[in-house]
C-alpha positions as CSV (number, residue, x, y, z in Angstrom):
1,X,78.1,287.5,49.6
2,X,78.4,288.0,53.6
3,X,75.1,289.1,55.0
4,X,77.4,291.2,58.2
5,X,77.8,294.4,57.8
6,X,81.4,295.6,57.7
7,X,83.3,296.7,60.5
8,X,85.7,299.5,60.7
9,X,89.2,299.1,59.5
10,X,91.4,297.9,62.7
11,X,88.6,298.0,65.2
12,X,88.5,294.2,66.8
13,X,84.9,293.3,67.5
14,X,83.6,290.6,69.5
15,X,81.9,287.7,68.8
16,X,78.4,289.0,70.2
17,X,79.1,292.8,68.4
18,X,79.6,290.6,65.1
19,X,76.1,288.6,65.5
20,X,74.2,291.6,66.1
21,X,75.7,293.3,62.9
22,X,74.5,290.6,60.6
23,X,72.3,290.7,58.0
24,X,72.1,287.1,56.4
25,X,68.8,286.8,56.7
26,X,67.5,290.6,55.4
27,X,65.7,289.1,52.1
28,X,64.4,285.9,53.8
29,X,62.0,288.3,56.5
30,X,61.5,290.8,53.9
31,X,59.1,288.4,52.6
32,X,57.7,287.2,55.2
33,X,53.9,288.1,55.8
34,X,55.6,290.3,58.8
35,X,57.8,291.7,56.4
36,X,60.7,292.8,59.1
37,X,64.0,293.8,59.4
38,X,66.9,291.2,61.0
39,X,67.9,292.1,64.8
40,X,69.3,290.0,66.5
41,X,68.8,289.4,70.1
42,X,72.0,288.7,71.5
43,X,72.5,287.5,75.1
44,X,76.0,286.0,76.1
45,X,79.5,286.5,77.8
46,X,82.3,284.0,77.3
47,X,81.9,282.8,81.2
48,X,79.0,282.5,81.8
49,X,78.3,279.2,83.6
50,X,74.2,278.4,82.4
51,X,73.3,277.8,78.5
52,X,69.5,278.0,78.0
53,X,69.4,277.3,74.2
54,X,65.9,277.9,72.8
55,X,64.3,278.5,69.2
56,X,64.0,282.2,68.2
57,X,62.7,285.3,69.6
58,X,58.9,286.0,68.8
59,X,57.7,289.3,67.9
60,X,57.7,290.4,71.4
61,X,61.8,289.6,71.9
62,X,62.2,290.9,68.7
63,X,60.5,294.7,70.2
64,X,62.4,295.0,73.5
65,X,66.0,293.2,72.4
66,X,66.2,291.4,75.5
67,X,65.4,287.6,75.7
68,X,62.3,286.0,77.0
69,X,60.4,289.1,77.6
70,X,57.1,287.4,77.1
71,X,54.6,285.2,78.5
72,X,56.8,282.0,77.9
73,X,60.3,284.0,80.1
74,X,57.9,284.1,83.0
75,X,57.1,281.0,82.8
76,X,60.7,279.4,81.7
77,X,62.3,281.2,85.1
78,X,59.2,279.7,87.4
79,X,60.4,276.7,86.0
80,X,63.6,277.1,87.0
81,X,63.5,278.7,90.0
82,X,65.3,281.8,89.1
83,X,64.0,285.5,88.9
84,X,64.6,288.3,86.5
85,X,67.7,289.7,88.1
86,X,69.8,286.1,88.1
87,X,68.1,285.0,84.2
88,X,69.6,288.5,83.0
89,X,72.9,288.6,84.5
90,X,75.2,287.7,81.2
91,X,78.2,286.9,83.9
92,X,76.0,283.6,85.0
93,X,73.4,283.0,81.9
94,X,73.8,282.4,78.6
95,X,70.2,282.6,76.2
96,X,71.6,281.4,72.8
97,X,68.1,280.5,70.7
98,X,69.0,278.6,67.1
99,X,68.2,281.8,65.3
100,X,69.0,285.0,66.4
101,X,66.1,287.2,64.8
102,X,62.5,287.0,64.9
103,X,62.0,284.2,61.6
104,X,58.0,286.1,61.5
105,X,55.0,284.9,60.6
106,X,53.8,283.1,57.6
107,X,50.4,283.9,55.9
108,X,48.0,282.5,58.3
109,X,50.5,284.7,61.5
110,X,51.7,280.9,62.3
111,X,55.6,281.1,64.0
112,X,58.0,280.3,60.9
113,X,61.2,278.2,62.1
114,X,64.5,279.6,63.2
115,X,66.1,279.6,59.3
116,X,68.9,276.7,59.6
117,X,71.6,279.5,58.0
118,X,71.7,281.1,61.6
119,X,72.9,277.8,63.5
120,X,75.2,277.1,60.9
121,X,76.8,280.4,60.3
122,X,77.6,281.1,64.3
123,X,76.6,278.0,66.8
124,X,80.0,276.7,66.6
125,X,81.6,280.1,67.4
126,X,79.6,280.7,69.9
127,X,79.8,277.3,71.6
128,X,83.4,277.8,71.4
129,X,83.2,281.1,73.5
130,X,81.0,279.2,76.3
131,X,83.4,276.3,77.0
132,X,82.8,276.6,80.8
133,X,79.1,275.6,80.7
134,X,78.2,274.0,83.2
135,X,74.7,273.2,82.8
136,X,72.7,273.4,79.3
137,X,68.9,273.6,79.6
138,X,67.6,272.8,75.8
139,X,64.2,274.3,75.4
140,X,62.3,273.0,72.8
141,X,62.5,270.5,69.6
142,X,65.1,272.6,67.7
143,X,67.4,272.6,70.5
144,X,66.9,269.1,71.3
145,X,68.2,268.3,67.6
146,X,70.9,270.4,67.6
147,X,72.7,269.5,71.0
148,X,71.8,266.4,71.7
149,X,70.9,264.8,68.0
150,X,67.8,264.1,69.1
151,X,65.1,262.4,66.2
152,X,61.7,261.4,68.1
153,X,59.3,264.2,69.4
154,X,59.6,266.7,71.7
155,X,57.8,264.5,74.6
156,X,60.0,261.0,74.0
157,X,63.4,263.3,74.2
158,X,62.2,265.2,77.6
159,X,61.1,261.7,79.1
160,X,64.4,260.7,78.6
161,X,65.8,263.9,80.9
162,X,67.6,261.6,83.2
163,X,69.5,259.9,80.7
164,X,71.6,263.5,80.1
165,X,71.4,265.3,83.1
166,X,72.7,266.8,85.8
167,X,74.7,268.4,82.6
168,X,72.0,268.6,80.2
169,X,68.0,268.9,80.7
170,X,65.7,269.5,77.3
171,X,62.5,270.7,78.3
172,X,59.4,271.8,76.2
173,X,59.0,275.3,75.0
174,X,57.6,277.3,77.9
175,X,54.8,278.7,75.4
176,X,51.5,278.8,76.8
177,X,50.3,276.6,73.4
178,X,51.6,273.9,75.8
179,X,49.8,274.1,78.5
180,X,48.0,271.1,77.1
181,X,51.2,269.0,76.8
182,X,51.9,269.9,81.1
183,X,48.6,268.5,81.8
184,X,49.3,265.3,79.9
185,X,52.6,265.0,81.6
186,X,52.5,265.9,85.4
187,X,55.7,264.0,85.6
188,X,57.3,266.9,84.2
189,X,56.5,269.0,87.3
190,X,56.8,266.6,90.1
191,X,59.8,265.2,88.9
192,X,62.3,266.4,86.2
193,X,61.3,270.7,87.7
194,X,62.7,270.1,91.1
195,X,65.9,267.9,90.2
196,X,66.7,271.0,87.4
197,X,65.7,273.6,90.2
198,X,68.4,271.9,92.5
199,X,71.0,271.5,90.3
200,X,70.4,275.6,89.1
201,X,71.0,276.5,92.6
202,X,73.6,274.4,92.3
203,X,75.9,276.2,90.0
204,X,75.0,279.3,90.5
205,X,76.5,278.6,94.0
């Protein structure tokens, strides 16, 4: 049974229109300890010349319908060098996380993973739509799997940054839970963060 809702007889709706209509996952965060309906946050424009592709939105995403509003956006645009106005333009940025919705919280409020029927059922449509890509910045461990096939940790895939870029950088989630993981890694700052900061400037000409 489709989980999208169905759309009027004769009316032609986009790709983005039909990812915000769905439903797959209704049952799935019914039951979760958050116990929420799906909406997805939708944030792309065939054109658009930057992919971030990150996990899912948390709870804060999930209130305001608009990517990366939270702790972890501000620090994802410091990182690259980019403010508000640029990250939100959908004729330059693309924000395509791995699930759509807000997956919830489990019993003990720890962030459930993007449910793998979200990736299935529309990555490949919308990579098709966002052919001229220029740069894809992977933002966490579910990202790194499902772009570049990636199978050690987070840390081994984002040492390797120079092995895929200028095209592709993965970088750790922005999350403040990883503040740990920057101290640990200074190399991330000094070296990989300028390189990507160039090469954003870059193609956003």
């Amino acid at each position: 049974m489709s989980g999208e809702v169905p759309k009027a007889a004769g009316v032609q709706e986009s790709l983005a229109d039909s990812i915000r209509r769905c439903t797959l996952c209704a049952e799935r965060f019914a039951a979760t300890a958050t116990g929420h309906a799906p909406r997805p946050v939708v944030w792309f424009r065939p054109g658009a010349r930057i992919l971030i592709a990150g996990q899912a939105p948390g709870a804060r995403v999930h209130a305001s319908g608009r990517p990366f509003t939270d702790p972890s956006g501000d620090r994802l645009r410091d990182w690259l060098g980019m403010d508000e106005a640029v990250f939100y333009d959908l004729d330059r940025v693309a924000v395509v996380p791995m699930a759509f919705c807000f997956p919830g919280y489990d019993a003990g409020k720890a962030d459930l993973p993007p449910p793998l029927v979200c990736a299935r059922t529309w990555h490949g449509r919308v990579m098709a739509e966002l052919r001229g890509v220029d740069l894809h910045i992977l933002v966490g461990g579910h990202a790194h799997r499902w772009h570049l096939g990636a199978r050690g940790p987070v840390t081994q895939t984002v040492a390797a940054w120079r092995d895929h870029a200028p095209r592709v950088f993965p970088l750790p989630h922005p999350s403040w839970r990883n503040s740990g993981w920057l101290r640990k890694n200074p190399w991330f700052e000094t070296e990989l963060l300028p390189v990507l900061r160039r090469r954003v400037q870059e193609v956003l000409g």
